[in-house]
LUMGU-801512 format. One line per field, with one value per residue (C-alpha): y, x, z; residue number from 1. Coordinates in steps of 0.02 Angstrom, whole numbers, padded with zeros to 5 digits, always signed. Each point is the difference from the previous one (the first is absolute). Example, Ala and Ser with C-alpha at 12.3 -4.5 7.8 and 13.67 -1.06 7.14 Angstrom:
2
y (-00225|+00172) .
x (+00615|+00069) .
z (+00390|-00033) .
n (1|2) .
***
This chain:
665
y (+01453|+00140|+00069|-00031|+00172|+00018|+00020|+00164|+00087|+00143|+00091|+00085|-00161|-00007|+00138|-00071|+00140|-00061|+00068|+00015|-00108|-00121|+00111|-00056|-00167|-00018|+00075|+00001|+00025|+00165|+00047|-00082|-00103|-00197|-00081|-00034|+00096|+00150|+00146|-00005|-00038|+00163|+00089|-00017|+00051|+00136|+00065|-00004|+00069|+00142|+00031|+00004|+00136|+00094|+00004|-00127|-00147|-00073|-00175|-00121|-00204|-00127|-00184|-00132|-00129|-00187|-00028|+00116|+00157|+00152|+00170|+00152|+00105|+00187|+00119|+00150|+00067|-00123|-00016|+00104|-00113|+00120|+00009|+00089|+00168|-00048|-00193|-00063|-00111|-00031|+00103|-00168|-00104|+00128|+00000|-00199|-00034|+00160|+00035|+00176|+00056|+00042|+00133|+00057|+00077|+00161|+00079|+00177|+00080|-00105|-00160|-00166|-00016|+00144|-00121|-00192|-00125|-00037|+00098|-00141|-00037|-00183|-00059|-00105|-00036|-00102|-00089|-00029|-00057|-00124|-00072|-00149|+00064|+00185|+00056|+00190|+00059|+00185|+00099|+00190|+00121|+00075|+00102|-00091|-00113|-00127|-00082|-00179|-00057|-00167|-00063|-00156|-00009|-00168|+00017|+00195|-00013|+00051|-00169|+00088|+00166|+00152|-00048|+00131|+00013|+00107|-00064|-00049|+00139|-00074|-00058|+00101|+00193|-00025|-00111|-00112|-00166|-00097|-00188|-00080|-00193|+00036|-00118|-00094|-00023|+00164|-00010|-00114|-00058|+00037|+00031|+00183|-00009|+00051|+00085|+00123|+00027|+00051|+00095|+00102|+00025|+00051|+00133|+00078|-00003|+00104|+00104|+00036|+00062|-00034|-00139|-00169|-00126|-00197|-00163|-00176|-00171|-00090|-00155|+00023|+00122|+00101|+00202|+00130|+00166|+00177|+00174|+00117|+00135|+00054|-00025|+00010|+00014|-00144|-00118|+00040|-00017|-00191|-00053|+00072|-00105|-00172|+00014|+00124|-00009|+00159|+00148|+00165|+00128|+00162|-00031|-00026|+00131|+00017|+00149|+00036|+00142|+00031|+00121|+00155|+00102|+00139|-00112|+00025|-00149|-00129|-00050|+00028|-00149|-00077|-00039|-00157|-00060|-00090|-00088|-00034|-00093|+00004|-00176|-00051|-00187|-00134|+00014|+00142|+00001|+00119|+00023|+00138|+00031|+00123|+00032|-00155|-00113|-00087|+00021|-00138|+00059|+00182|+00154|+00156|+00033|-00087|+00109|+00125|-00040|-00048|+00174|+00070|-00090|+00045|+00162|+00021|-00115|+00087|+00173|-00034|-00110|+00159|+00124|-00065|-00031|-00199|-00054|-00083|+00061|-00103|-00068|+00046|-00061|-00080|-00036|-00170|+00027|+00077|-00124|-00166|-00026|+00081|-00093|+00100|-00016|+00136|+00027|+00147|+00075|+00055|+00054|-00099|-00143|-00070|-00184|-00117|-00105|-00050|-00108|+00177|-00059|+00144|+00174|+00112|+00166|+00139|+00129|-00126|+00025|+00175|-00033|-00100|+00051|+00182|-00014|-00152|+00124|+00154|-00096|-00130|+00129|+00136|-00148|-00062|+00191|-00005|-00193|+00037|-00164|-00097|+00081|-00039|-00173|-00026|+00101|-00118|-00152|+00084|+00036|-00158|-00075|+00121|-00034|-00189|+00011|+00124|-00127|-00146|+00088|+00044|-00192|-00017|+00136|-00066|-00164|+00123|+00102|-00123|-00002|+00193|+00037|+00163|+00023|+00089|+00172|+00024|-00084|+00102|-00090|+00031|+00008|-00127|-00177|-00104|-00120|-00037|+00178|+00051|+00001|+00017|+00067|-00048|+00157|-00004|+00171|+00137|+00129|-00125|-00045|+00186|+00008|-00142|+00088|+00113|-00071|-00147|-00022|+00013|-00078|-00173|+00008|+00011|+00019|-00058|+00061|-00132|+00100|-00100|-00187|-00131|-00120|-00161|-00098|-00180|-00064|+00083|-00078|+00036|+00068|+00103|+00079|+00151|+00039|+00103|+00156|-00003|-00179|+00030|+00162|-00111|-00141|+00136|+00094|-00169|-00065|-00165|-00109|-00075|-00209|-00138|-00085|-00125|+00124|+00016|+00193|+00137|+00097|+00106|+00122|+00056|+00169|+00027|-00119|+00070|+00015|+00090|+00007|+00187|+00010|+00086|-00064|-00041|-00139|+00079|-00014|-00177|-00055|+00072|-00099|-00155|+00039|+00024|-00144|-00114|+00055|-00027|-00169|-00060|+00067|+00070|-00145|+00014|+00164|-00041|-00146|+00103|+00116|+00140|+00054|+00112|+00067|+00210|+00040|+00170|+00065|+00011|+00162|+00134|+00057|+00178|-00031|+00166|+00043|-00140|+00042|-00035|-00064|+00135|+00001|-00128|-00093|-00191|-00112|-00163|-00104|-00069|+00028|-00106|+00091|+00169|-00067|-00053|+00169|+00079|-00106|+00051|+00168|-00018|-00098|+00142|+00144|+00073|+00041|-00084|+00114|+00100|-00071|-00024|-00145|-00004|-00133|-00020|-00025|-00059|+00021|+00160|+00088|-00016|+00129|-00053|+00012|-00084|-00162|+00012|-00013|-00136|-00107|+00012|+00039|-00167|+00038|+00044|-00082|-00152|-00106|-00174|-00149|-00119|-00176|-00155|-00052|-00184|-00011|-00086|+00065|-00122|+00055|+00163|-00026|-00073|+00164|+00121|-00117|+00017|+00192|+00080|-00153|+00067|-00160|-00012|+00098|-00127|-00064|+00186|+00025|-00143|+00058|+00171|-00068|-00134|+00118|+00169|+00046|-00006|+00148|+00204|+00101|+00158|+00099) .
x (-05094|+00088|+00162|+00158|+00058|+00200|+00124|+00060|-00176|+00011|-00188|-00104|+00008|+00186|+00011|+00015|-00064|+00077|-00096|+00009|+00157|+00026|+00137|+00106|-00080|+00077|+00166|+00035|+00189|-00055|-00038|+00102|+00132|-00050|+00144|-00110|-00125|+00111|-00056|-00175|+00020|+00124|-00144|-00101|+00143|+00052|-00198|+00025|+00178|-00085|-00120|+00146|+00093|-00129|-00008|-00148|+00049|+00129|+00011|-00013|-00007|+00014|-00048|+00046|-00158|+00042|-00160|+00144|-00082|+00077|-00084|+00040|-00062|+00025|-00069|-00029|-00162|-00069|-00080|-00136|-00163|-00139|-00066|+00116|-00078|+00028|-00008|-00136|+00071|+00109|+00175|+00090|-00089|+00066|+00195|+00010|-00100|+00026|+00176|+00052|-00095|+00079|+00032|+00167|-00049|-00064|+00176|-00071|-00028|-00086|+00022|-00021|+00199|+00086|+00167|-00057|+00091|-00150|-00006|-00086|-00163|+00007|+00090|-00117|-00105|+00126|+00029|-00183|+00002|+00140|-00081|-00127|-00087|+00031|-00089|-00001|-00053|+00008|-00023|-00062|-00022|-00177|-00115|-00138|+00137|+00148|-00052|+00066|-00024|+00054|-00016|+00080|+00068|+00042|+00102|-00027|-00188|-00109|-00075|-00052|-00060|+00070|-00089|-00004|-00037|+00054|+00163|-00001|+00035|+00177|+00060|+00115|-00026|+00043|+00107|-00001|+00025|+00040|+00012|+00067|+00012|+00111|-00051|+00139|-00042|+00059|+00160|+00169|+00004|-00116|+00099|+00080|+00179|+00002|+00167|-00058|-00176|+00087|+00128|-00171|-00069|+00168|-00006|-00143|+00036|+00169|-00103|-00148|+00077|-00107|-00120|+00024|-00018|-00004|+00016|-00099|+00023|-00167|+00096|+00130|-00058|+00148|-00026|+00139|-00006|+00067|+00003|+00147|+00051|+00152|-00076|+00093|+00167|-00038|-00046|+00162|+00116|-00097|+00015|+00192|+00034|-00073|+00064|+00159|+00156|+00051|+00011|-00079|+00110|-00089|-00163|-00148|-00047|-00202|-00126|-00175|-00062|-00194|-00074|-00081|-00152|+00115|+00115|+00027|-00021|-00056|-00159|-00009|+00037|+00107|+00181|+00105|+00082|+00162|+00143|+00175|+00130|+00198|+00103|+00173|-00053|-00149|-00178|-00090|-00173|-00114|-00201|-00110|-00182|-00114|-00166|+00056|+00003|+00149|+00053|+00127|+00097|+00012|-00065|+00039|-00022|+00178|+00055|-00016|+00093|+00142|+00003|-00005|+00126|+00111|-00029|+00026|+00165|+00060|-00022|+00103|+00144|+00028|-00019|+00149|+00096|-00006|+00001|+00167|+00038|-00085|-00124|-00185|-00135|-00163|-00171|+00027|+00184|-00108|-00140|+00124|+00004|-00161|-00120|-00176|-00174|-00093|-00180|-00079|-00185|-00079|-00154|-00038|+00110|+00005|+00087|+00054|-00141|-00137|+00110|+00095|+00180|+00083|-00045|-00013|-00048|+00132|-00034|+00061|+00183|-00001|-00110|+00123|+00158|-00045|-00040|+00143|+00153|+00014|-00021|+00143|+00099|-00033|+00059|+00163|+00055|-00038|+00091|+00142|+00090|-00139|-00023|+00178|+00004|-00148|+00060|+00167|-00132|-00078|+00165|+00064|-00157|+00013|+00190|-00011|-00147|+00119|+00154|-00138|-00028|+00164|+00027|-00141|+00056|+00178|-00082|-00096|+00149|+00068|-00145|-00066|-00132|-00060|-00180|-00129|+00008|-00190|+00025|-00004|+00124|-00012|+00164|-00006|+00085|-00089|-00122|-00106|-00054|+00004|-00154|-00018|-00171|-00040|-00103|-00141|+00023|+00107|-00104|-00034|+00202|+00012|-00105|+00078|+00182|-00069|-00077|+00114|+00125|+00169|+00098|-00092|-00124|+00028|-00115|-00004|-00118|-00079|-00054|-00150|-00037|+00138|+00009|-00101|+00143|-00077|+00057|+00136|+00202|+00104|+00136|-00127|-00074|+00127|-00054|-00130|+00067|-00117|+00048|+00176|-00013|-00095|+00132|+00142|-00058|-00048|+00170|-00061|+00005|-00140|-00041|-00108|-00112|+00129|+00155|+00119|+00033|+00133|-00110|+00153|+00000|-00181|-00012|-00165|-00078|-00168|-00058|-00158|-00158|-00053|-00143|-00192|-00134|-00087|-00021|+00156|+00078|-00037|+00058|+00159|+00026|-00071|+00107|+00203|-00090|+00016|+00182|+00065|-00091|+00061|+00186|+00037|-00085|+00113|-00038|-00187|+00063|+00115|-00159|+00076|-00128|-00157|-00137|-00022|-00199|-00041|-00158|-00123|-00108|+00035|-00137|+00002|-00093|-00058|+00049|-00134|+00012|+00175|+00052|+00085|-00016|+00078|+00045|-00026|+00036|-00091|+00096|-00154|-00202|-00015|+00105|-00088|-00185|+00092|+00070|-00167|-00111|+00127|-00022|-00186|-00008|+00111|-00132|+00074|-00131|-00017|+00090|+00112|+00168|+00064|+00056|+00159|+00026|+00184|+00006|+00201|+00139|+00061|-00156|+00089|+00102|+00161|-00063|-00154|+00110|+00119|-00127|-00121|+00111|+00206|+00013|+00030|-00098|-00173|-00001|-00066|+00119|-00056|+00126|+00008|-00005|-00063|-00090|-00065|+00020|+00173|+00071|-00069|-00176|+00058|+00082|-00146|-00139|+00142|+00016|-00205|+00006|+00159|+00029|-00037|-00063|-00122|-00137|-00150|+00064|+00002|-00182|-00069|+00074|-00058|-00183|+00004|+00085|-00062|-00159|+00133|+00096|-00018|-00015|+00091|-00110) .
z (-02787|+00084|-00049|+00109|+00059|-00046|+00117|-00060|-00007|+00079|+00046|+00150|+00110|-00016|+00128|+00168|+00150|+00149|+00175|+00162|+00095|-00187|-00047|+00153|-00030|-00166|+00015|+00196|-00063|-00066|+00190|+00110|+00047|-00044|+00083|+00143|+00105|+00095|-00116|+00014|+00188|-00012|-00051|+00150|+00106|-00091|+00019|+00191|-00027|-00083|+00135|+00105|-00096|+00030|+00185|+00024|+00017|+00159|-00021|-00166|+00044|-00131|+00044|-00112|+00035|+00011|-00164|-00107|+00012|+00074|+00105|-00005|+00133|+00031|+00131|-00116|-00066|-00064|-00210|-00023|-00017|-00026|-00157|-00152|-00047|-00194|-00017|+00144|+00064|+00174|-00029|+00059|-00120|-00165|+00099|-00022|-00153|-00119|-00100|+00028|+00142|+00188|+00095|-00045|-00159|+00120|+00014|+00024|+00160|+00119|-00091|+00070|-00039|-00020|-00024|-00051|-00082|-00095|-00167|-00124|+00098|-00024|+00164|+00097|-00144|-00074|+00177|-00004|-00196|+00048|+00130|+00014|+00176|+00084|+00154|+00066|+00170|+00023|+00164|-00041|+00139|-00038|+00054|+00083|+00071|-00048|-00161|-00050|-00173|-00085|-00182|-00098|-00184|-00093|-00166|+00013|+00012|+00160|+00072|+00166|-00036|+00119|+00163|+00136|+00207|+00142|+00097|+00183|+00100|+00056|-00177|-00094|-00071|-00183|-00120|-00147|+00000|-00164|-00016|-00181|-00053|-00161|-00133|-00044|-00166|-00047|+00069|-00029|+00186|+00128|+00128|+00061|+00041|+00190|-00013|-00127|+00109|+00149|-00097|-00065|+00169|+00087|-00124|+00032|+00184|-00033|-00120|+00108|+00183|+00144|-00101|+00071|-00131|+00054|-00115|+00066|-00066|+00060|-00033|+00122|+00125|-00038|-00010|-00058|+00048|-00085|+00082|-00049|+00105|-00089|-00165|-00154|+00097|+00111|-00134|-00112|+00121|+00064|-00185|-00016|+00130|-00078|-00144|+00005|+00102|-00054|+00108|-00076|-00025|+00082|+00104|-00080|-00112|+00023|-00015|-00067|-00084|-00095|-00084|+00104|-00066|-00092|-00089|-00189|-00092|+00118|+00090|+00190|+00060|-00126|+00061|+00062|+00134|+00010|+00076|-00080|+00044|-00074|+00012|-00061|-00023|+00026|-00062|-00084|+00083|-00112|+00043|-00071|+00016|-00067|+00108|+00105|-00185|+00018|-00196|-00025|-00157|+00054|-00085|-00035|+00177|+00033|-00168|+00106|+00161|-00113|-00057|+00139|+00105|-00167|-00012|+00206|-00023|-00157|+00069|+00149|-00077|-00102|+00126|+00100|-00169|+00040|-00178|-00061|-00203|-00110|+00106|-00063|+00138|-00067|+00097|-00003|+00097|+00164|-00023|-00010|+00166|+00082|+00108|+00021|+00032|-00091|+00050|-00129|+00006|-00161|-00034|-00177|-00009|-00189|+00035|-00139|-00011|+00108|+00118|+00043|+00001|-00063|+00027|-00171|+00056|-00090|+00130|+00125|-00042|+00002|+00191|+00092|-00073|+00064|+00158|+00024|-00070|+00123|+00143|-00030|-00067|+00172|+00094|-00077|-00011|+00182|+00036|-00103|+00046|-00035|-00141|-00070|+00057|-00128|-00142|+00028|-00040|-00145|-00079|+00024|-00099|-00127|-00027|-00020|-00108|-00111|+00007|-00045|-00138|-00062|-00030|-00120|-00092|-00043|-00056|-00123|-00072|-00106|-00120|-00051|-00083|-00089|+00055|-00101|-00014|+00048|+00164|+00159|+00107|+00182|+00123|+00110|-00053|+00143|-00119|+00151|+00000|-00164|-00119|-00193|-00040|-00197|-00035|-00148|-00095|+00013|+00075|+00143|+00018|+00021|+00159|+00049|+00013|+00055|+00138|+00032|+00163|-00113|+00140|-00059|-00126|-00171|-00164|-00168|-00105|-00142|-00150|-00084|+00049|+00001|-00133|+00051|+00032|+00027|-00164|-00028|+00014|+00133|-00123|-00099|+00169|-00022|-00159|+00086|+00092|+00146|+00042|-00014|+00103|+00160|-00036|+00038|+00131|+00112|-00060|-00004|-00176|-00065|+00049|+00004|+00127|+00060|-00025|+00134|-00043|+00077|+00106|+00066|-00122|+00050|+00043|+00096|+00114|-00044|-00185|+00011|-00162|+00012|-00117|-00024|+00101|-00136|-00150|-00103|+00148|+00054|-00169|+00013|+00171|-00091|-00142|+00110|+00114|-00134|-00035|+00176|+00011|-00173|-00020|+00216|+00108|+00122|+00049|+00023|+00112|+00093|+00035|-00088|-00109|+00073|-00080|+00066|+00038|-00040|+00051|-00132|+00094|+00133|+00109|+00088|+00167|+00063|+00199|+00127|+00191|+00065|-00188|-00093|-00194|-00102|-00154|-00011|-00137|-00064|-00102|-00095|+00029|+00107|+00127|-00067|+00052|+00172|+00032|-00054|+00102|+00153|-00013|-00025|+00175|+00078|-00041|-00178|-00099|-00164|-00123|+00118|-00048|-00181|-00101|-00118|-00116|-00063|-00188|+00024|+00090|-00089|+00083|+00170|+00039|+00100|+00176|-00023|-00112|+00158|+00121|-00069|-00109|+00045|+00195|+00086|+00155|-00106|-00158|-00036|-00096|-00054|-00012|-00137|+00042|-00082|+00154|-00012|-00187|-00069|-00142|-00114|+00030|-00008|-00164|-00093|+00068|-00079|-00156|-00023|+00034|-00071|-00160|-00180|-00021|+00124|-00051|-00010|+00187|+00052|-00068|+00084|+00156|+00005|-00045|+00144|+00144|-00095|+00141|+00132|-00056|+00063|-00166|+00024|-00146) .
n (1|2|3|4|5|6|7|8|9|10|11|12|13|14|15|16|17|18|19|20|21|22|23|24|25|26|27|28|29|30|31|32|33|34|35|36|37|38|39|40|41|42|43|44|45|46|47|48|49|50|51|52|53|54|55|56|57|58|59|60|61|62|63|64|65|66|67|68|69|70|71|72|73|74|75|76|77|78|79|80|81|82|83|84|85|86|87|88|89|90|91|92|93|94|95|96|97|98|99|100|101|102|103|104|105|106|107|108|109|110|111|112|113|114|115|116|117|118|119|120|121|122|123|124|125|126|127|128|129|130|131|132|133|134|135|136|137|138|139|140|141|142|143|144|145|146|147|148|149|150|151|152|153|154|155|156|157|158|159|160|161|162|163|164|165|166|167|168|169|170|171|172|173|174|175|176|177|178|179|180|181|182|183|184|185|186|187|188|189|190|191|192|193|194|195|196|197|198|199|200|201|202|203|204|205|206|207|208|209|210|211|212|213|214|215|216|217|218|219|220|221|222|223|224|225|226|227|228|229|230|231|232|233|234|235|236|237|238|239|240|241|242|243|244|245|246|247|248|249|250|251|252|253|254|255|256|257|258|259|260|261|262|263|264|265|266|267|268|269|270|271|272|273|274|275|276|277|278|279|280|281|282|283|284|285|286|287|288|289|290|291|292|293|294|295|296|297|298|299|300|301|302|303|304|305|306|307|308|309|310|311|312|313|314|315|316|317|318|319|320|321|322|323|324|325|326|327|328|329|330|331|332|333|334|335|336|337|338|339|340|341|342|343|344|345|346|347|348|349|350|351|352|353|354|355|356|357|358|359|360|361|362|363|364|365|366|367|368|369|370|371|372|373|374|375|376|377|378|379|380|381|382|383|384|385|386|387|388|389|390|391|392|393|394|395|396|397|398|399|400|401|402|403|404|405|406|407|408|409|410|411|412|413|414|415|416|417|418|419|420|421|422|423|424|425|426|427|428|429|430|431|432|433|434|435|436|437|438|439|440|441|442|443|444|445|446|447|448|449|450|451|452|453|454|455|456|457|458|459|460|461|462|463|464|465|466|467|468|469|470|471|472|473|474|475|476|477|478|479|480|481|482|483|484|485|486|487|488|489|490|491|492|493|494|495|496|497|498|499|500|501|502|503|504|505|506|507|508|509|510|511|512|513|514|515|516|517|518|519|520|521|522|523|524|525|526|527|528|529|530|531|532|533|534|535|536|537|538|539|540|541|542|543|544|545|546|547|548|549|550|551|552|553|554|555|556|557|558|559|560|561|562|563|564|565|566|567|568|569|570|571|572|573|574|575|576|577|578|579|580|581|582|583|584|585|586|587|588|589|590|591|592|593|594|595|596|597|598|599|600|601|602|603|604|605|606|607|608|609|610|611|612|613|614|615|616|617|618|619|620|621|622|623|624|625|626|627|628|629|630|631|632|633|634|635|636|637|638|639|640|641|642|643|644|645|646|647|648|649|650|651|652|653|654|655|656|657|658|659|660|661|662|663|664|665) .
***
């Protein structure tokens, strides 16, 4: 009688390979938005929107069919069909079946897509993945006359291999014409919210000047048409006036500027356009897009617009002496009441995921707030009236957000505290800027001074790990002099889940974990985790604790046609084998850039911590939350990992869930 494999075994066949589209299959979440269909629709557009951007493409239709479906059509190009010099098979077979593979990897001279919103390669493969039935048509101008070719996927697999004939002599040039049933099964409702499709497709008419781009419901007959003269400016100042009854303050303030073939620092090309708009009152309306992506949740792209309308606003305010005594402007004072659309161009996007809702590039703060500075600043110099009238705004912001603050800090002088002497305080009092970065190790804290913004950061560096605190009393918690030090700089007393504790002696709204990228450093996160969750559970409810992601490696990328040199981070290997297959696919040659692995934080020298880890507009700073699981459920996990009794329950654990972690040996 055979024996009854156990549940924990762990051999050869426990390995899972996953191919072709099953990734998507498995964890569609992982690529796109599940809420219903409009992201892998999106990426259909944004394919014809790319064609587009590049000057081939005039006019993009989408039909929503009365069977559910929805076509795309575009008059661009058209996929290439012939047969791929590596792979053998049709080229728009391997662009809706194969992760990874497209044309906007080619960013070097004469690329497909010099500027793409594409970076990942796994666009329309996931619409095709995600869908029970997909049909293609394509229209390429060839040779020996106008070629029409047609195939049909069902569940991402070819049913109707690529079939191919001449066109009639009347029919169109070129084009590609995508048609999707979503399968519904993969999604929480089935059906796309109309408001937010025509929302996308406005966009890309403002974005794309002179391309026409129409909207059809089969259903109703109805059909909605786009085309933007004006643009940017025209499309701010419609939206002002829906949703703002404000008047702007000076006239629009719009430009664009992009890269030429000399500049240092920059690909040719790269750049942004904008549009801003100043009110005393109403709405905000705030849009951004990078390579006609709308990204949602901003970037550093809108990092650096901020800038630079501070630095242009700043520069001015003092050079006509407009600043009252006492008053200290901040970015956020010139950005409070802005309105823009920001439209940027660069040539290697790295978004925040695959779903691209927030631009991450560094070098894209450092793009737009350059080119966005001199120009607002040449013109208020030259509108000095203007220019006063919105300094007058600014100063008014940055006053009451000064007086706001004064109140909170006479609630706090009645109760004074001495803080630790090891703390590196920084000046400013406002708790909804301010950040406390718990630094493992000296050496590391030192960089981290170093490097800090002292205006609202401050450091305290943790010599050794923290006591594991899950068993310990509340009044014996102090007994430890790391503990007591966090208690007294936060200046918040310890509690209990179900405590109603005085939060308004807390002196940083952001308490950040600053520790190595590696398993000593993980435990010391598990270990002040534990503490914040047993004796501060307030502050993890408030959303004040965040967990700082260094990068674990630096790669030096040698100089590729318009890309200068440059160093990228990976936070992990996983990011490291992305970055390396990237600059495989743009031409590097295996070898030709180097690899640094960080053994901690102290390694970093200030700059490079600054850069990476502390600067709000690059870092990547990840929020604590409980999520779905209550604090009960919460409570009992800790209980099995952090209890001194819990050993056996601990073992047992790490043997059932042990294949499922990433050794860092």
């Amino acid at each position: 009688m055979a024996t009854k494999k156990p549940a924990s075994d762990y051999s050869e066949s426990s390995i899972r390979v996953l191919k072709g589209l099953e990734p998507v299959k498995q964890r569609p979440g992982m690529y796109t938005r599940t809420e219903n269909p409009l992201h892998i629709i999106q990426e259909v557009i944004d394919n014809a929107s790319d064609e587009a951007l590049g000057g081939h493409c005039t006019h993009i239709a989408v039909t929503q069919n009365t069977d559910g479906s929805i076509t795309v059509e575009d008059n661009g190009r058209g996929i290439p069909v012939g047969l791929h010099p590596e792979e053998g098979v049709p080229t728009v077979e391997i662009v809706f079946t194969r992760l990874h593979a497209g044309g906007k990897f080619d960013k070097g001279s004469g690329g497909a897509y010099a500027f793409s919103g594409g970076l990942h390669g796994v666009g329309v493969s996931v619409t095709n993945a995600l869908s029970s039935r997909l049909e293609i048509t394509v229209w390429r101008k060839e040779s020996d006359g106008n070629g029409l070719h047609h195939m049909v996927f069902a569940n991402g697999d070819v049913i109707e291999p690529l079939h191919s004939r001449p066109a009639p002599r009347d029919g169109k040039k070129s084009g590609t014409r995508v048609t999707a049933w979503p399968d519904p099964k993969y999604f929480d409702s089935p059906n796309i919210s109309q408001t937010e499709l025509q929302r996308l497709l406005r966009s890309k008419a403002v974005l794309l000047p002179g391309v026409t781009v129409t909207l059809t419901n089969a259903k109703t007959g109805d059909t909605q048409t786009w085309q933007y003269a004006e643009g940017l400016r025209g499309y701010l100042t419609e939206t002002l006036a829906q949703v703002s009854n404000g008047e702007t303050l000076i006239p629009l303030f719009e430009g664009a500027q992009y890269a030429g073939p000399d500049s240092e620092g920059f690909a040719e090309g790269e750049g942004a356009a904008w549009v801003v708009a100043w009110t005393e009152e109403g709405a905000i309306v705030r849009e951004s897009y990078v390579n006609l992506i709308p990204t949602s949740n901003g970037g550093t792209h809108e990092s650096g617009l901020r800038d630079g309308l501070f630095g242009a606003v700043k520069n001015f305010v003092e050079m006509h002496s407009l600043l009252p005594k006492g008053v200290k402007l901040l970015p956020e004072d010139v950005f409070a009441r802005a309105s823009f659309v920001l439209s940027a161009k660069v040539l290697d996007p790295q978004f925040q995921g695959q779903i691209k809702e927030r631009l991450n590039s560094r070098d894209a703060v450092r793009l737009v707030s350059t080119f966005t500075k001199p120009p607002l600043e040449l013109w208020l110099n030259q509108h000095v009236d203007y220019g006063k009238k919105l300094a007058d705004l600014v100063i008014k912001q940055a006053q009451s957000r000064q007086r706001s603050l004064q109140k909170v800090e006479k609630k706090k002088s009645s109760g004074v505290a001495v803080l630790p002497g090891k703390l590196t305080d920084c000046e400013s009092s406002d708790i909804t800027r301010n950040e406390l970065f718990l630094v493992e190790g000296d050496s590391a804290g030192g960089s981290a001074k170093m490097g800090r913004d002292k205006e609202f950061q401050a450091i305290l560096p943790l010599r050794g790990k923290v006591l594991n605190s899950w068993e310990t009393d509340r009044d014996r918690l102090f007994a430890n002099n790391e503990i007591h030090d966090i208690a007294v700089a936060i200046g918040v007393d310890p509690h209990s889940i179900g405590d109603t504790p005085d939060l308004s002696g807390l002196r940083y709204g952001k308490i950040c974990i600053l520790s190595d990228a590696d398993v000593d450093g993980s435990h010391i996160q598990v270990l002040l985790l534990t503490l914040f969750f047993k004796h501060f559970p307030a502050l993890i409810n408030k959303g004040h604790i965040c967990i700082a992601r260094p990068p674990l490696y630096r790669v030096d990328a040698p100089a590729r046609g318009k890309k200068p040199m440059q160093k990228i981070y990976a936070l992990d290997d996983g990011e490291l084998l992305a970055i390396e297959d990237k600059l495989r696919k743009e031409g590097v040659k295996q070898g030709a850039w180097s690899i640094s692995r960080f053994k901690g934080l102290g390694e970093m020298n200030a700059e490079q911590l600054w850069e990476t880890t502390m600067n709000p507009d690059t870092r990547r700073l990840l929020p604590v939350t409980l999520g779905e699981i209550d604090h009960m459920t919460s409570a009992a996990r800790f209980n099995m990992l952090m209890g001194k009794g819990e050993a056996a329950g601990r073992r047992a654990w790490i043997e059932e869930h042990g294949n499922e972690a990433e050794a860092d040996i």
